[in-house]
Structures are given as structure tokens and as C-alpha cells.
C-alpha positions in Angstrom: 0.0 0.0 0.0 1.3 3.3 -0.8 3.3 2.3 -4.0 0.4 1.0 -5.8 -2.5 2.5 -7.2 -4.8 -0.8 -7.0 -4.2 -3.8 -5.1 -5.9 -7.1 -6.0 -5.5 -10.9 -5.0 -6.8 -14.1 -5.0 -9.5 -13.0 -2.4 -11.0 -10.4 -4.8 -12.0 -12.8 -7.6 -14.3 -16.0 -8.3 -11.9 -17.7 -10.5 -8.5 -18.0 -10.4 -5.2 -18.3 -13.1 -4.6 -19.4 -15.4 -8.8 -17.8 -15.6 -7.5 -13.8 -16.6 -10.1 -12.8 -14.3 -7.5 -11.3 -11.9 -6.0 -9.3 -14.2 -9.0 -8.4 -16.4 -10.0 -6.4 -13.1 -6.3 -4.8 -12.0 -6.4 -3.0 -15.6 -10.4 -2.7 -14.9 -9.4 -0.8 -11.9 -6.6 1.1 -13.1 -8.7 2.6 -16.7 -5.9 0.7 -18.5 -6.6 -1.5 -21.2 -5.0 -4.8 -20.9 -3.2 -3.8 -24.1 -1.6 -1.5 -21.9 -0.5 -3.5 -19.3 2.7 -5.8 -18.1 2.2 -8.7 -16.6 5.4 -9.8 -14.0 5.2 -13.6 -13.2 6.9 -16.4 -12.4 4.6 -19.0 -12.5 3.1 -20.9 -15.6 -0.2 -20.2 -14.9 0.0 -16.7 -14.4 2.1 -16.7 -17.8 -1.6 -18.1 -19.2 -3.5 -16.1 -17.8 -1.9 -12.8 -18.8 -1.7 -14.6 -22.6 -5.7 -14.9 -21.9 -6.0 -11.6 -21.0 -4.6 -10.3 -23.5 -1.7 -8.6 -22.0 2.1 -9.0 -22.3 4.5 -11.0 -19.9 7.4 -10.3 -18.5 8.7 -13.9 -16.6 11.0 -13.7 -13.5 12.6 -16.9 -14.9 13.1 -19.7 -12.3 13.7 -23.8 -12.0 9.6 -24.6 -11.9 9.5 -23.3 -15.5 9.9 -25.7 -18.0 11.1 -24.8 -21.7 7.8 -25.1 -22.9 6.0 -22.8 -20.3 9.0 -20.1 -21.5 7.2 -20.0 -24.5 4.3 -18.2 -22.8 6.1 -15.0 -22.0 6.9 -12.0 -23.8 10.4 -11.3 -22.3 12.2 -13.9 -20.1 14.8 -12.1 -17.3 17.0 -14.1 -14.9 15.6 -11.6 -11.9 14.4 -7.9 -11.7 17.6 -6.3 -10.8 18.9 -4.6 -14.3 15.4 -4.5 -15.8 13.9 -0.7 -16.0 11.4 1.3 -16.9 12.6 1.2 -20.3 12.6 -2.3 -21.0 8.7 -2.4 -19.8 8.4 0.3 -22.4 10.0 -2.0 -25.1 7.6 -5.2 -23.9 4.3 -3.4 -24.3 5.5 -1.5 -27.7 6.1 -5.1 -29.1 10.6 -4.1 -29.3 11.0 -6.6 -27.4 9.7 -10.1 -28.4 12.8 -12.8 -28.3 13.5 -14.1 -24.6 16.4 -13.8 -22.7 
């Protein structure tokens, strides 16, 4: 609270991920369409439900993920540290479309 404009979890919707329900309402709440909007993830079926929603993914790549489920996300990264604002930028412009 206080760095976020909207705050939404599991408790706030009927169906859960891969469902894009959850995400379908953040950008509901924030007058975004999910065009405009990031998804950060590290799990496969958030990576789904982002695809569902029709938004772009950013994965915080880990050892659960198999090759396949990579497949899923817009941008792979190892961890946040070195990604910026301008690398979002790139992911929801479409720059960016290979993963890491």
C-alpha cells in the first residue's frame, strides 16, 4: 500500500489463473486496457493467464518453469535487478519479443 494505485488478490475474484479474471479487473481498476499493461510472473499459470487476457508478460525466470511454459512469456529475465522502466516500455510497444 502506498506504492500502488490498486491492489488485487486471489481474495478479490471467483476464478483463479490461469482464468485472466485477476488481471481483467487490475487493468479494470486502473482505466488501462489490458493492451496496456505488463504482466510480471513467475509462474506458468499466471504466464496463461496474462496470454488470456490479453496482456504482455514479463517472466522472473526460475527452476519450476519448464522450456515449454517459457514459451508463454513475452520477455524472459533471470531476476528484476537490471530491468527498468525502459525495458517495460519496449515489452508493451512489441521491441522486445525474443526471450532472454
Amino acid at each position: 500500500e502506498g506504492f500502488f494505485n490498486t491492489i488485487l488478490s486471489g481474495d478479490d475474484v471467483s476464478r483463479y489463473k490461469p482464468d485472466p479474471e485477476i488481471f481483467l479487473a487490475a487493468a479494470d481498476r486502473l482505466k488501462m486496457t489490458p493492451r496496456q499493461c505488463v504482466v510480471f510472473e513467475d509462474a506458468d499459470s499466471g504466464l496463461r493467464a496474462a496470454a488470456a487476457a490479453g496482456m504482455k508478460s514479463i517472466l522472473i525466470n526460475n527452476d519450476t518453469i519448464l522450456p515449454a511454459q517459457k514459451l508463454n512469456a513475452t520477455l524472459a529475465v533471470p531476476h528484476y535487478c537490471g530491468l527498468g522502466p525502459a525495458d517495460v516500455k519496449r515489452v508493451i510497444n512489441g521491441s522486445i519479443i525474443l526471450m532472454n
